[in-house]
N, C-alpha and C positions, 0 to 999 in steps of 0.2 A: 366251458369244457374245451373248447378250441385252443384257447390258449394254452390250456393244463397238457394238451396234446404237443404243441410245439415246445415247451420246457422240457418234455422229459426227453427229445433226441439232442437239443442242447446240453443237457447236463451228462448224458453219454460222453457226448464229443469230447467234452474239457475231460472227464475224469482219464478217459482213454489216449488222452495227448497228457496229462500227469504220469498215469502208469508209463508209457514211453521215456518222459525226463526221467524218469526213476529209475527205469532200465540203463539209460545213456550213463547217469550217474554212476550207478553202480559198475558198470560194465570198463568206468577210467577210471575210478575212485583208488583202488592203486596205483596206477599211472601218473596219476596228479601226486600223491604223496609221494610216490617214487623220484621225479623227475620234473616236479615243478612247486616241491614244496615253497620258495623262496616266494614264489606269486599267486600264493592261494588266498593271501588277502587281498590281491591288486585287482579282484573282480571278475568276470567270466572270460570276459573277451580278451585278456592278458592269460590266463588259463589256458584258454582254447588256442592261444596264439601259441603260447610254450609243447602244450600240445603235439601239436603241427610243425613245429620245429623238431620235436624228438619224434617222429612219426615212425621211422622204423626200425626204432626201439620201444615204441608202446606194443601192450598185446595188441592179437587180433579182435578181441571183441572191442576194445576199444575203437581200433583202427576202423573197424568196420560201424562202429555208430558212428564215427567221423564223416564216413565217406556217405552212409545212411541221411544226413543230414548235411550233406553236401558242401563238407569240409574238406 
């Protein structure tokens, strides 16, 4: 029973750090087609680089999960 207790605040955690990436996703997913379609198959961190290069020309909700995650 004690264990069944400590799985289920684990399984919260991860799903509600998923719902997060999901938001992040969504919230540059035009941004990235916009202005870094050329390296959206070169992996995240080529992404997030290009990103951060065009910074203030991304939206604000982008801009602001960047900064959210300490970009």
């Amino acid at each position: 029973m004690t264990r069944f207790l400590f799985v289920i605040p684990l399984l919260l955690m991860t799903s509600a750090a998923s719902a997060e990436q999901k938001q992040g996703h969504d919230a540059c997913a035009r941004d990235v087609s916009r202005f870094c379609r050329a390296q959206m198959n070169d992996g995240d961190q080529i992404v997030l680089a290009c990103l951060q290069q065009n910074r203030s020309r991304i939206s604000k909700p982008c801009q602001q999960t960047l900064a959210a995650h300490g970009r």
